[in-house]
C-alpha positions as CSV (number, residue, x, y, z in Angstrom):
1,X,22.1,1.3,6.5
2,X,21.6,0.2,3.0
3,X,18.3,-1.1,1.5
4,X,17.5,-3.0,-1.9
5,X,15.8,-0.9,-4.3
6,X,13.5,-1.6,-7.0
7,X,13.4,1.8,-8.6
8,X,12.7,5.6,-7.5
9,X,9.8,7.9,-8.9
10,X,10.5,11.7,-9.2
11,X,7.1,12.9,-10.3
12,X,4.6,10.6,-7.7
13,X,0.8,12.0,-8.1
14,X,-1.3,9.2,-7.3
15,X,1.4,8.0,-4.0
16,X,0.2,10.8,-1.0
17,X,-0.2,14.3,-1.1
18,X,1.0,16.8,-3.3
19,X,4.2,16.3,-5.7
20,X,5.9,12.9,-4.3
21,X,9.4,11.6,-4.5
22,X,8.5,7.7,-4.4
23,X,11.0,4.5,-3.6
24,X,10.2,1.3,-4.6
25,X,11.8,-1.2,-2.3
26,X,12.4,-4.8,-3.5
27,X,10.4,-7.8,-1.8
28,X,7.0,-9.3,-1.3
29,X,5.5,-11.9,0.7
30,X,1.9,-11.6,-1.1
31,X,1.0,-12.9,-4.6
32,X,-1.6,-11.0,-5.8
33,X,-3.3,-12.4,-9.0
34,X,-3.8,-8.7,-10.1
35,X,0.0,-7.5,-8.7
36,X,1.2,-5.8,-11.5
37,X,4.9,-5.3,-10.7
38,X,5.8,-8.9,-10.3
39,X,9.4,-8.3,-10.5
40,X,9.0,-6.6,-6.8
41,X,8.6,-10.0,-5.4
42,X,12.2,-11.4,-5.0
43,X,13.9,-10.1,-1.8
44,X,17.5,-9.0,-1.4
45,X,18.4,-8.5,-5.0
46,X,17.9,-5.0,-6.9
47,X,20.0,-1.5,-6.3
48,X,21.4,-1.0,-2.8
49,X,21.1,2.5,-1.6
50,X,21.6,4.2,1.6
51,X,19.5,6.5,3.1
52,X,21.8,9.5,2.4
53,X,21.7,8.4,-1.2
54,X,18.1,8.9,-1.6
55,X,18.2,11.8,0.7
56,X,20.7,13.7,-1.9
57,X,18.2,12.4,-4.7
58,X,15.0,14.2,-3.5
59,X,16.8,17.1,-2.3
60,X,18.4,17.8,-5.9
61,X,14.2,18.7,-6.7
62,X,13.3,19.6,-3.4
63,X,11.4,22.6,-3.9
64,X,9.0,20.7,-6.7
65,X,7.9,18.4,-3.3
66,X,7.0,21.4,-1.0
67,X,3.4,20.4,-0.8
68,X,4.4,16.9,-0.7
69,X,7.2,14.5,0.2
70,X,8.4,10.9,0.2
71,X,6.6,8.1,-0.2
72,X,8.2,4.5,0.5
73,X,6.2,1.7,-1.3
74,X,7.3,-2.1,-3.1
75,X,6.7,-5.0,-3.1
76,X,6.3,-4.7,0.7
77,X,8.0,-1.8,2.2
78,X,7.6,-3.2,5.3
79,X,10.0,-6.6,4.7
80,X,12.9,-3.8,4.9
81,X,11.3,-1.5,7.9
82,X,14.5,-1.1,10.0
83,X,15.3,0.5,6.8
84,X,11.9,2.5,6.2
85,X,12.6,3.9,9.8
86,X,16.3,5.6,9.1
87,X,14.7,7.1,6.2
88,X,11.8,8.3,7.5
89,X,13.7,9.2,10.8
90,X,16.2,11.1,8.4
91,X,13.3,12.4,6.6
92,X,11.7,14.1,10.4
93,X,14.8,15.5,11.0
94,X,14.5,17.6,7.4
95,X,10.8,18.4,8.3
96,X,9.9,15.9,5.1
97,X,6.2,14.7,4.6
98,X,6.5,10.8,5.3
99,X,3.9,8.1,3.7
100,X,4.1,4.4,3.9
101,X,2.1,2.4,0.9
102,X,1.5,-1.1,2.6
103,X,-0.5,-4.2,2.8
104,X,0.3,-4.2,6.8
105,X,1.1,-8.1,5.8
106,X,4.0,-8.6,8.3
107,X,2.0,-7.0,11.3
108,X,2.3,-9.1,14.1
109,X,-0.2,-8.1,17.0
110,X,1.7,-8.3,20.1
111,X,5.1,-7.6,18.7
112,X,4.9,-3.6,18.0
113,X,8.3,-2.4,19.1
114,X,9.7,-2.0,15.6
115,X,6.0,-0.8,14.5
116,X,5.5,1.6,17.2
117,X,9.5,3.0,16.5
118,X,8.4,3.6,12.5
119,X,5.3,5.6,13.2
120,X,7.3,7.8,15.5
121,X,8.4,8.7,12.1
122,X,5.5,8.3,9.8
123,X,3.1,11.2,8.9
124,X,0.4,8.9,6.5
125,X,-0.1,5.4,5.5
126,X,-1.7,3.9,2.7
127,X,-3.2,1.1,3.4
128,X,-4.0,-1.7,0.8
129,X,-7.2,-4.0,2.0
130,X,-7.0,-6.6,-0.7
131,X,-10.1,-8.8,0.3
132,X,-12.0,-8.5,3.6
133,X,-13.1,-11.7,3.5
134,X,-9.6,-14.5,4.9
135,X,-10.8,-17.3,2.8
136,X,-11.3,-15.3,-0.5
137,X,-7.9,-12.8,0.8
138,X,-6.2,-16.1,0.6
139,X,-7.2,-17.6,-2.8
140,X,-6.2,-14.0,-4.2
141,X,-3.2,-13.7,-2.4
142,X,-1.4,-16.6,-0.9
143,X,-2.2,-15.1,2.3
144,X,-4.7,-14.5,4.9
145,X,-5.8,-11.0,5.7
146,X,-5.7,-11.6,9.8
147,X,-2.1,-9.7,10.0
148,X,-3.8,-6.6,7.5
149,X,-6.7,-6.3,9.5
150,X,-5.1,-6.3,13.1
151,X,-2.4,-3.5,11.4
152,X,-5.6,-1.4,10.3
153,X,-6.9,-1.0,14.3
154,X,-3.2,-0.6,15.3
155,X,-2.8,2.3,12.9
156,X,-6.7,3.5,14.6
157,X,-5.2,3.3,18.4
158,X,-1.9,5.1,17.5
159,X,-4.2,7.6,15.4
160,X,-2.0,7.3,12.4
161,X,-4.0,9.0,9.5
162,X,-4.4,6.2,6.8
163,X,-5.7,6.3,3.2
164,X,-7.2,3.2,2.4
165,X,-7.0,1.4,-1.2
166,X,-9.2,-1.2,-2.4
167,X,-8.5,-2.7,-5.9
168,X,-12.3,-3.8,-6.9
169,X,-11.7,-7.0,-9.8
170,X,-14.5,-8.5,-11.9
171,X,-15.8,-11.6,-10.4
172,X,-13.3,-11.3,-7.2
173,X,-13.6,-8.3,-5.3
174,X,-16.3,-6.9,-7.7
175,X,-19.1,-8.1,-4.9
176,X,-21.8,-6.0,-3.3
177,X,-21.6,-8.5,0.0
178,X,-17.6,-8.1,0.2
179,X,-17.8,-4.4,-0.7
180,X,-20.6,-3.9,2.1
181,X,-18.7,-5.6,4.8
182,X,-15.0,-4.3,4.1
183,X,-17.3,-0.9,4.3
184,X,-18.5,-2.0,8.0
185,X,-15.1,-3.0,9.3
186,X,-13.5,0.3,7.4
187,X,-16.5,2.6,9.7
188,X,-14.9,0.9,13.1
189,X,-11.8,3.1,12.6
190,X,-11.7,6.3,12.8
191,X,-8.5,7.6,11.8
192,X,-9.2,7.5,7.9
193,X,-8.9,10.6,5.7
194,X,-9.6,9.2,2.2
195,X,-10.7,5.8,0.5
196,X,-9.1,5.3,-3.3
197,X,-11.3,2.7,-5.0
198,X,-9.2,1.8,-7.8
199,X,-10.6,-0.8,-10.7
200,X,-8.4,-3.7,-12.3
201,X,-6.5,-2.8,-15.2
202,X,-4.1,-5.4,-17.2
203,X,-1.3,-3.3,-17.5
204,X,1.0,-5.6,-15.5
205,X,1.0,-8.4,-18.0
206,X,3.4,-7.8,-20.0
207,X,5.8,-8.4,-17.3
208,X,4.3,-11.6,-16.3
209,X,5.2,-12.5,-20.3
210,X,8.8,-11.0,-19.6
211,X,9.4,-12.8,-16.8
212,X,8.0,-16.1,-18.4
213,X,5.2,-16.5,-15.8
214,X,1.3,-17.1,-16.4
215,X,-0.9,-14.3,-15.8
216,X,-2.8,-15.4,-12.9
217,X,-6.5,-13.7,-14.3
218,X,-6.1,-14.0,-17.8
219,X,-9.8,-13.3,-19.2
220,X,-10.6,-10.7,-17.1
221,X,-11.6,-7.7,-18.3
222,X,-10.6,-4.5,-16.4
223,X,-13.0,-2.9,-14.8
224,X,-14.7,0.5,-16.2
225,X,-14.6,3.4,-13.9
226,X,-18.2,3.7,-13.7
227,X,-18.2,0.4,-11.6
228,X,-15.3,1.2,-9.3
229,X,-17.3,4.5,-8.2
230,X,-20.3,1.9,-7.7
231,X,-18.0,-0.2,-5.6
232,X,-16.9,2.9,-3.5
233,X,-20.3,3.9,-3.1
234,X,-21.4,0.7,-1.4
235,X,-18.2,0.9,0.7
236,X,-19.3,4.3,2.0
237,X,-23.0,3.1,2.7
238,X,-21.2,0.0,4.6
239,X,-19.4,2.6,6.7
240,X,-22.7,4.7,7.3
241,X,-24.4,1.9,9.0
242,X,-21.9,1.1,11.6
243,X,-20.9,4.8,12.5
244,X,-25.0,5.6,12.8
């Protein structure tokens, strides 16, 4: 099985634990206004690969990923899971550390036989919560966040460990109500092992200039890293009242 590949990452720090190995697959359904690797977004175009090929990749520098392992992230990995689950499988069968960084976008509650056969195989996810609130997740995304949110207590029931990422944007997600509440519906699960509260940077738009597209929040400033630890604080105080 081949899958279409955006690019591959030797040196991953910020992707799971330890020293990753990190593949980019091609495709998105979302549009973030803050996505800053637009040229993800097409499906079915970029480098096929099979999962041997990446295999032989990682294993060329295998000893620098002994604390860590392979991390598969986009676009959307998920858009190309029946290739995320050979690879992971492959990766089980060479004791590799697995992590899946996702939005959860193409859950579908009720359908889980494809989800269900990829966490055999899957060791961590990253979860990306763009917006708790639908309304808002869908002015900011192009889609609503009822798929994401169902895939979060999925992940809880099959007691997948999941890191969760919040991207906190001036005048968006920068909100003490939104923060609070994601923070209550974050304390409902209890299979979390971290929370990465990351502020808005602009570092995406020069490819939006590249690629001859409008940056979608032109204007705003990134955020200083003094407020994204507020943000996270207020999270953590929303997940302290429900787990009292």
């Amino acid at each position: 099985m081949e899958g279409y590949i955006h690019s591959l990452e030797s040196c991953g720090t910020v992707d799971g634990p330890g020293l990753r190995f990190v593949v980019f697959l091609q495709g998105c359904p979302l549009r973030c206004k803050y996505c800053h690797n637009p040229d993800t977004w097409k499906p079915n175009v970029g480098n096929k690969m099979s999962v041997s090929d990446i295999l032989k990749k990682y294993n060329k520098k295998s000893s620098f990923y002994k604390n860590g392992g392979i991390t598969v992230t986009g676009g959307e990995p998920l858009m190309q899971m029946e290739f995320v689950t050979e690879l992971f499988k492959a990766c089980k069968n060479e004791g590799i550390h697995t992590c899946l960084d996702t939005s959860g976008v193409t859950f579908t509650p009720g359908k889980t036989e494809k989800f269900d056969l990829l966490m055999m195989y899957t060791d961590l996810v990253m979860l990306d919560i763009k917006h708790i609130d639908n309304v808002e997740h869908k002015e900011l995304t192009g889609l609503d966040n009822g798929n994401i949110l169902s895939f979060a207590k999925y992940l809880d029931k099959k007691n997948i460990s999941v890191w969760i990422r919040h991207v906190v944007v001036p005048t968006i997600t920068q909100n003490d109500k939104y923060l609070k509440q994601l923070g209550n519906f974050i304390g409902t699960l209890h299979n979390i092992k971290a929370l990465d509260v990351l502020p808005y940077h602009v570092m995406g738009r020069s490819k939006y200039q590249e690629m001859g597209l409008t940056y979608p929040l032109e204007g705003i400033e990134p955020l200083d890293k003094e407020d994204a630890i507020k943000a996270r604080t207020i999270i953590l105080e929303g997940m302290r009242e429900v787990r009292k």
